[in-house]
N, C-alpha and C positions, 0 to 999 in steps of 0.2 A: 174367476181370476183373482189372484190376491190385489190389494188395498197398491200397494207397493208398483206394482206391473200395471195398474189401472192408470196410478199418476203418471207414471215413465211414459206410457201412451199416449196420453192424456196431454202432454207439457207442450205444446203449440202454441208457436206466438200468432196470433190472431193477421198482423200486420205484415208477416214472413208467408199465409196461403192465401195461391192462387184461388181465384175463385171457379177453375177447371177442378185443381183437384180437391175440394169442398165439395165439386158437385160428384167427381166419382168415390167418394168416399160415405160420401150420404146416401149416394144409391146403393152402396153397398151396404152399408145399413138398414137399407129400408127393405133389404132381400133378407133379412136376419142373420147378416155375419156378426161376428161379435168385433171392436173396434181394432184390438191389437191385431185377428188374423187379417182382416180388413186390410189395413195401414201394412203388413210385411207381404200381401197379394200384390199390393202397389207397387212396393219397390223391388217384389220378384221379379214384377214384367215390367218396369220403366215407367210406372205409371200413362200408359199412353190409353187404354181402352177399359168401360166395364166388363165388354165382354173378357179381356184377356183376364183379368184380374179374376172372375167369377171362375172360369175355365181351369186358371191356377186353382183356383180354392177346393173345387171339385176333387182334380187330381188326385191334391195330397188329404184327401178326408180322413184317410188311412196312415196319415205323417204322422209318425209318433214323435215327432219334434217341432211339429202345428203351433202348438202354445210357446212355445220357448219362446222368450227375444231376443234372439242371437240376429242381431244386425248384418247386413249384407258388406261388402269390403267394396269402395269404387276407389278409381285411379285415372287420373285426367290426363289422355294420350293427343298429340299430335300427331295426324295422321293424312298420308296421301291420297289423293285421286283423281283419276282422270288418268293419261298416256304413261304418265309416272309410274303409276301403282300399279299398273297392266307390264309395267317392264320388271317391276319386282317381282311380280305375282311368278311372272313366265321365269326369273331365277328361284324360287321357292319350288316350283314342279320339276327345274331339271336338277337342280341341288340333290332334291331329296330321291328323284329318280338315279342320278350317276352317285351319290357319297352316304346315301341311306338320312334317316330321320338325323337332323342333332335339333339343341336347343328352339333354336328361333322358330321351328316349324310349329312350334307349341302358339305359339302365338301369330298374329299378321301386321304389317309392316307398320312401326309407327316409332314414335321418337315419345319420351313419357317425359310429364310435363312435371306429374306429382306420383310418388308411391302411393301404391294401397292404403288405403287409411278406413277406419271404421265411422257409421253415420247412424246414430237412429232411425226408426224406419220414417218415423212422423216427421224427420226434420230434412228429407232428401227435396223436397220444393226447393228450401231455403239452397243448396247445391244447384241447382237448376237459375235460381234467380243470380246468383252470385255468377255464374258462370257469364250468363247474357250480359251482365252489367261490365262486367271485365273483359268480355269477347269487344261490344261496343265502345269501349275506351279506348282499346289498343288498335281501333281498324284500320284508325290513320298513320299510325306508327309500324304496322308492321311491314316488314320486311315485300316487295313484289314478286322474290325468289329466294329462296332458304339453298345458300352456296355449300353444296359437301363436299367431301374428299374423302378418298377408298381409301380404308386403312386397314391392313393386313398383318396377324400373327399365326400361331403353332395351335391358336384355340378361340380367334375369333377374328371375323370378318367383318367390316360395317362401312360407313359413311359417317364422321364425324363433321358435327356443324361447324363453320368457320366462325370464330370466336365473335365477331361484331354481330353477326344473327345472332351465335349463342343468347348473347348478354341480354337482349330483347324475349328473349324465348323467357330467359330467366327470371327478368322483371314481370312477365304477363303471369308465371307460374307462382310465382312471389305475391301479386296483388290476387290472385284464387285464393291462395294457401291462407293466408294473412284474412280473409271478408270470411272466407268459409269455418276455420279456425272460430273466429270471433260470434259469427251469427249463428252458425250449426252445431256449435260447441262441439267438435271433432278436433282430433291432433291431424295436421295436415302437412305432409313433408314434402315441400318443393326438391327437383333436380336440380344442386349448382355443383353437380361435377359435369367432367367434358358430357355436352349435350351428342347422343349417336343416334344413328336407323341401324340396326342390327340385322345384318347379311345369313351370319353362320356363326352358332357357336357352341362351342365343346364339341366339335368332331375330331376325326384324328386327323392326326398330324400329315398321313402319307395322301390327305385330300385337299392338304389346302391350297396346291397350285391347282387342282382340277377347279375348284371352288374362287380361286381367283381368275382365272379364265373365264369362268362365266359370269363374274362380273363385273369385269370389264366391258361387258354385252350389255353395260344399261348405262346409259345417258342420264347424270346425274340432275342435267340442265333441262333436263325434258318441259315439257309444259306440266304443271301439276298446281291444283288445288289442296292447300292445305285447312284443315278442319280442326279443330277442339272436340275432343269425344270426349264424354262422359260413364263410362263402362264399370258395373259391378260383377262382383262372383262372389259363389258360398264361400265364406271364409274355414268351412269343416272341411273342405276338399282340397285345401289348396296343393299339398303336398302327395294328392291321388293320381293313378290314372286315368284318366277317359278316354272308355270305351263307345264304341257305336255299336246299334243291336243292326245286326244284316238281316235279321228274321224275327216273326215274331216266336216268344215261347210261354206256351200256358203253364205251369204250374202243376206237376204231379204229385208231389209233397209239401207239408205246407210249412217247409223251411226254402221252398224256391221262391223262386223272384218271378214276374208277370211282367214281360217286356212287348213292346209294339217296334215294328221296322222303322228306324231312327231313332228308338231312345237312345241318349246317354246313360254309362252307367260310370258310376266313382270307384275304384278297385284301390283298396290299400293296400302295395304289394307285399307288404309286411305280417297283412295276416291271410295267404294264400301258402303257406307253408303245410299246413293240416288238413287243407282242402283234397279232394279225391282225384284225380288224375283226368283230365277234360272240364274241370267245375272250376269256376271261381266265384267269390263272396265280394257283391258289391249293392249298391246304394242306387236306385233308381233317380234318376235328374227331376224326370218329370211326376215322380209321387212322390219319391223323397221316404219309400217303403225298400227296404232290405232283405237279402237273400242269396241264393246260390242259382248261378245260371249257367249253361254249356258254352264254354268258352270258345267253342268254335260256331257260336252265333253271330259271334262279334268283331269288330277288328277297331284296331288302334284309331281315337280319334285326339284333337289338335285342343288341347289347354280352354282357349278361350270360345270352342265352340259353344260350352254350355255359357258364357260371358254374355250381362243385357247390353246394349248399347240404352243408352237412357237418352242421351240430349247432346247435339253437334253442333257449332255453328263454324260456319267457312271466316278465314281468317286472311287469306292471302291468293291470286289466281296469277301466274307466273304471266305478265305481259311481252316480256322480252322474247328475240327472236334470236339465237344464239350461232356465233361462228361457225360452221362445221368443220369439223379437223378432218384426215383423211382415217382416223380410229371411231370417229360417230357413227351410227346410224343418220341414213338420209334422206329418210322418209317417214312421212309423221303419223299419229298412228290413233291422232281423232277421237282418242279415248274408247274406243273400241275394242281391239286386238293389237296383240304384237304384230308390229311392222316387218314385212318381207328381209329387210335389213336384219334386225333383231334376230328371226328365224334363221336367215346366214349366219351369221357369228355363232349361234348358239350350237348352230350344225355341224360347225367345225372343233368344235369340243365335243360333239357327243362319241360315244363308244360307237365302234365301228358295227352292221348289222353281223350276224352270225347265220347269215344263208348265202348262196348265189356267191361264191370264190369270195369266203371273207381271209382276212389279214391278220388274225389273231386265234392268238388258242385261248380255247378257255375250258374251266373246270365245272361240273354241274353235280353236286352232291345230293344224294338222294335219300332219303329214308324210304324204308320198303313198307308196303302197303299193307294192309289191315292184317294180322296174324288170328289164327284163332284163339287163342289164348288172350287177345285183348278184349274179345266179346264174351268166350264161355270161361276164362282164368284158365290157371298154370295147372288145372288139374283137368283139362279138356279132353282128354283122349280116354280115361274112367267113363265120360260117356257116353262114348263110339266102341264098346267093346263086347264081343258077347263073352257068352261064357266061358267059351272056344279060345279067347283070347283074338278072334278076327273083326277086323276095320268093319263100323259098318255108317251108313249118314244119318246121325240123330237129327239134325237138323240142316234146312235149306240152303243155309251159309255155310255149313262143315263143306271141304271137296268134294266129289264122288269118290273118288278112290286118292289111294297116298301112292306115293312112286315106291319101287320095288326095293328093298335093299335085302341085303345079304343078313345083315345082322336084326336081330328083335325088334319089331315094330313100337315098340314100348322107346326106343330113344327117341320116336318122334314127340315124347312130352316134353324134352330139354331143346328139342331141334323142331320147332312147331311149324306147320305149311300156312300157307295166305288162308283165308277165307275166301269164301267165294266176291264176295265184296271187294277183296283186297285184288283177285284177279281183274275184276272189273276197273280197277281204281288205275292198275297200273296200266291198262293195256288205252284205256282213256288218255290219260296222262301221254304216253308214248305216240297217240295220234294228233293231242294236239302239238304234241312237238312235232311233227311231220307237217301239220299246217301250218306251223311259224317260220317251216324250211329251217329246222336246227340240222346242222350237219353234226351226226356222231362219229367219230375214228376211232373209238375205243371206247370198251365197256367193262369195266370191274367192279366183283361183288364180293363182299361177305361172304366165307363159308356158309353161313345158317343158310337155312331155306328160304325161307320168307325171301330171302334176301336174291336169293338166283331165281327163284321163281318170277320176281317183282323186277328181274332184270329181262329174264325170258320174255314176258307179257308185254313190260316196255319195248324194246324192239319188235315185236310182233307189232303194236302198235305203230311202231317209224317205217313198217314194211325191211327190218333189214336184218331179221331173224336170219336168210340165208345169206348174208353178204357179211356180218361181224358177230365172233365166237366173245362169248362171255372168259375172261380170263378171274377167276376163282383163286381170291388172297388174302391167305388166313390173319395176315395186319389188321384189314380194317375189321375185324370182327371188336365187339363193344367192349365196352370196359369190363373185366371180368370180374370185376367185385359186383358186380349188380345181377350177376347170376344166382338163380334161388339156390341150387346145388353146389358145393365146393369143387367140384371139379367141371375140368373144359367137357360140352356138348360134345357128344357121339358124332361127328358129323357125316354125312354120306361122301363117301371117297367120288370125285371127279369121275374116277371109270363107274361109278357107279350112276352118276349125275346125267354121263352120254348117256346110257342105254338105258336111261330114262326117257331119251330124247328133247334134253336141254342142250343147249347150242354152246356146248362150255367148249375153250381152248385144252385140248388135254398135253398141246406142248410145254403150256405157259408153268415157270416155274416160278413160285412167290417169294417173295422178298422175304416172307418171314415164315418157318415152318408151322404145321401145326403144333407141332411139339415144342415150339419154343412158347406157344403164349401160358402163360404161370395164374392157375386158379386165382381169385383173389389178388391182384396186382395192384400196387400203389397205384394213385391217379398221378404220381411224377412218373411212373412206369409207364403209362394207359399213356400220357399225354407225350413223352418220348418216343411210345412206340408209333403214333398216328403221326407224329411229323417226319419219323425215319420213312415212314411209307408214303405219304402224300409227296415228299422230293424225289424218291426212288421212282414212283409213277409220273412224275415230270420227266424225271429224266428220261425215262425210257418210252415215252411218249413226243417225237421232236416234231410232227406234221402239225401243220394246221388244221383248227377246228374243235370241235367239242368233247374233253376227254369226262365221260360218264362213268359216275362211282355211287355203287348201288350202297348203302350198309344203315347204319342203326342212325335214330335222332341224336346221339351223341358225337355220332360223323361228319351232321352239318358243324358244329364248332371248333369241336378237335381236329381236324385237316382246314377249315378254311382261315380260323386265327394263323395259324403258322407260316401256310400260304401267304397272307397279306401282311406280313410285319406286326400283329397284333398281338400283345403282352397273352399271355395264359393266365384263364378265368380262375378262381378261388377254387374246391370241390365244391362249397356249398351254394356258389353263383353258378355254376356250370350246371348240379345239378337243378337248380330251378329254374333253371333257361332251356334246359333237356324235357325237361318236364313236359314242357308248352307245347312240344312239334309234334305237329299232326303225321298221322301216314300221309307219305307222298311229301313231304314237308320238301323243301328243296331251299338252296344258296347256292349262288353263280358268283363265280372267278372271272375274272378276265386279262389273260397275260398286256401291259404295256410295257412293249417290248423297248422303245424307243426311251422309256426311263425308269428299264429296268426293275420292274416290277408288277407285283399282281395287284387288283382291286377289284374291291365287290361289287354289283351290279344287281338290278332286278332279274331276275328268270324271265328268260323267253316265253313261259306260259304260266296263267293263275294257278293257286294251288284247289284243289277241290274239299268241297265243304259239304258237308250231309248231316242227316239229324239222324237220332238213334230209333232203332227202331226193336221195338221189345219181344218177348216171345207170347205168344197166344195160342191158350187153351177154349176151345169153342167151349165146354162143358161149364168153364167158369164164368157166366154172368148172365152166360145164354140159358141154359136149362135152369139156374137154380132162382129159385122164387126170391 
């Protein structure tokens, strides 16, 4: 370690350490870490255990950024607990179940005292002592209940502090800022704008009455414990996503990444553009080792999950017993679970169910199921052929046979059938909608195949293959510039589709012919033609219940943006959002009729998630020495 990085480590004031972490620091020495990895082990994990601290050090033995001394970023939050925080929590799950992810979900509920600021690793005691000496000062002075009020706009929702708490809040974050500053030698920036707890922010516009609704479902006066937390994060990630690993995945190349079920991974979306189509390139939490991992291992996780909590002390425990209006909740809730109350109000804002005589219609967009050509590529049918020029099954996942047409079996390279996987996928898919009791009243697909087959199977799966005819509409077929060929798919004529024995409507005439979709089409073209047809299919769909639209990953966003009032994506935002969706990807509509309009919603069933599975030759590993 250079001279230089030795002092920086080194610069402890004797009279600033505890004699706890003296003693886990020394023990770590005395294991043979060296002092700098030692000291930023500590302030990875909070400094609370050797074990945690030893266990960190392990992990990243393989961190090729082990040596640096890239300092950690904390931030001192006020934060709720007890009946309080239980009624926010239970607005953070229906928020984000009725209006989708926005801002605040990235983080959990709290009111920030001080911004992010940077701390050497050796000097984080000194943050800890500052904290308790100033928590201890202000205990007689704080506030017995921190008074808020709902404050509602077009892009953020919260509780703002009532100015006479603010001012107190302000002095305690002023006398941190100001000791820590001075002792820990760090720039420390107190909050003296309006002090808030942050509801919802940056969603759209057309959610912020549903988002006001619900909450209004929280009692701002509740009983709650308020705390001083002490919280850092890697300062290299702040601007990442985090992921969560759903599975574990080893390593087949040794530019992949080595994940266990719950890592965190850090994804830059900025450099997922070059990446291969299922892969992304991210930064492991827990080694802090880099790589490419299948992106459908993972899903979306929340900002501050990988965040330490380091050091809290309680600050204030609400004593009062508060009025009840005839708008409160009236039952108290022990700091356990939401209150019976809570759960009524929150019920009467949820979306109505979608089985057993529902009250709305709604719209369920599908992407079709595993095609062969996304396991053997766009040149799949060169190896199902003989010489003859007849179909024959190279492998397990090809169909057994292709359906009949009239015209040269050669158009099914442009016009590609499911896999066998992909029948399995969708015919799954369509039974658990049958056990969610989704009620379907219509079902339309894509010309391509993929696409009516994967409509077929679904219904076969809802049992209602002999009660509703697929109607076959050549609009939602995909955008045609992403066709490898310049001209439109051969597709099999509908009288050709029946006497296949697929359950297509042969009366149904489309909105848009084949002949009118144009090789190579602008995406102002692509994204006019998917909203002329997703209104066309509204309108001509007036029952209640679930209208099913079988077609391509570019379907889930070009029909349901237009549907919900939502501005049209860039091309080069659309396509890397198209990118991402799995077979069977799904987005759910839901008409609210009483004001006029549509909104998103979770799917009535998960989406399905599997791992790759490769091709194998017994001859290669087995026989050969």
């Amino acid at each position: 370690m250079a001279v230089s990085e030795t002092q920086l480590y080194a610069k402890v004031s004797n009279k600033h350490r505890s004699k706890s972490t003296s003693l886990l620091l020394e023990s770590l020495l005395a294991k043979g870490f060296p002092a700098h990895t030692a000291q930023k082990a500590l302030a990875a994990t909070g400094q609370k255990t050797v074990e945690d601290a030893t266990k960190w050090l392990h992990s990243h033995c393989n961190d090729p950024s082990l040596d640096d001394p890239i300092p950690q970023e904390y931030a001192l939050y006020l934060c709720p607990t007890g009946p309080f925080h239980n009624h926010l929590q239970e607005f953070w799950k229906e928020s984000k179940r009725q209006c989708g992810r926005n801002r605040a979900h990235e983080i959990f509920p709290h009111i920030t005292l001080c911004d992010f600021f940077t701390c050497e690793d050796q000097k984080v005691e000194i943050l800890y002592d500052t904290l308790k000496r100033v928590s201890d000062s202000f205990s007689q002075c704080f506030p017995p209940s921190i008074s808020l009020a709902l404050h509602s706009s077009t892009s953020y929702l919260g509780f703002f502090v009532d100015d006479s708490h603010a001012n107190i809040l302000k002095e305690f974050a002023m006398a941190f800022s100001s000791e820590a500053s001075t002792l820990a030698d760090c720039h420390v920036k107190p909050c003296l704008k309006q002090l808030h707890l942050t509801l919802a922010h940056k969603f759209y516009p057309h959610h912020q009455k549903t988002l006001e609704q619900l909450a209004k479902c929280i009692n701002p006066g509740e009983t709650c414990q308020w705390v001083a937390a002490l919280y850092s994060r890697d300062m290299r990630f702040v601007h990442y996503q985090t992921l969560r690993a759903l599975f574990q995945y080893k390593p087949q190349h040794i530019d992949e990444l080595m994940i266990n079920t719950g890592d965190f991974i850090y994804v830059d979306p900025s450099q997922q553009c070059d990446v291969c189509e299922g892969w992304v390139i991210g930064t492991s939490h827990r080694t802090g080792c880099r790589g490419f991992l299948p992106e459908n291992y993972t899903e979306r996780a929340s900002e501050s999950d990988t965040w330490v909590k380091h050091r809290e002390y309680v600050l204030a425990t609400t004593r009062r017993c508060l009025t009840q209006t005839k708008n409160e909740p009236n039952e108290k809730l022990n700091g356990k679970v939401p209150s019976s109350s809570m759960s009524r109000s929150l019920t009467n804002v949820l979306p109505l169910q979608l089985s057993q005589g529902t009250l709305r219609r709604a719209v369920l967009v599908m992407r079709h199921g595993e095609g062969v050509d996304q396991v053997f590529g766009k040149s799949w049918l060169q190896q199902c052929l003989t010489a003859d020029g007849k179909y024959y099954r190279a492998d397990l996942n090809f169909p057994p046979t292709l359906p009949r047409r009239k015209d040269s079996v050669k158009h099914f390279e442009c016009d590609p059938p499911l896999s066998c996987c992909g029948v399995f996928q969708s015919r799954l898919t369509g039974e658990a909608l049958l056990d969610q009791e989704v009620i379907v009243n219509y079902i339309y697909s894509s010309p391509a195949l993929r696409c009516v087959q994967t409509a077929q199977h679904v219904l076969q799966g809802l049992k209602l293959d002999h009660k509703i005819k697929i109607r076959v509409e050549p609009g939602l077929f995909e955008w045609t510039k992403w066709e490898a060929s310049r001209v439109i798919p051969n597709f099999m004529t509908v009288t050709e589709l029946a006497e296949a024995s697929y359950k297509i409507d042969t009366s149904y005439r489309g909105n848009f012919l084949l002949s009118s979709l144009m090789p190579s089409e602008s995406y102002e073209e692509y994204v006019s033609r998917s909203c002329a047809v997703i209104k066309q299919i509204i309108a001509a769909c007036s029952s209640k219940g679930v209208i099913l639209i079988v077609g391509h990953g570019s379907s889930l966003t070009s029909l349901t943006r237009p549907l919900t009032g939502l501005p049209t994506r860039d091309s080069s935002n659309f396509a890397r959002v198209v990118r991402k969706i799995p077979s069977l990807g799904m987005c759910f509509c839901e008409e609210m009729k009483e004001e006029n309009k549509w909104q998103m919603a979770n799917p009535p069933v998960q989406t399905l998630t599997h791992g790759a599975n490769a091709a194998f030759n017994w001859r290669n590993g087995i026989m050969e020495d």
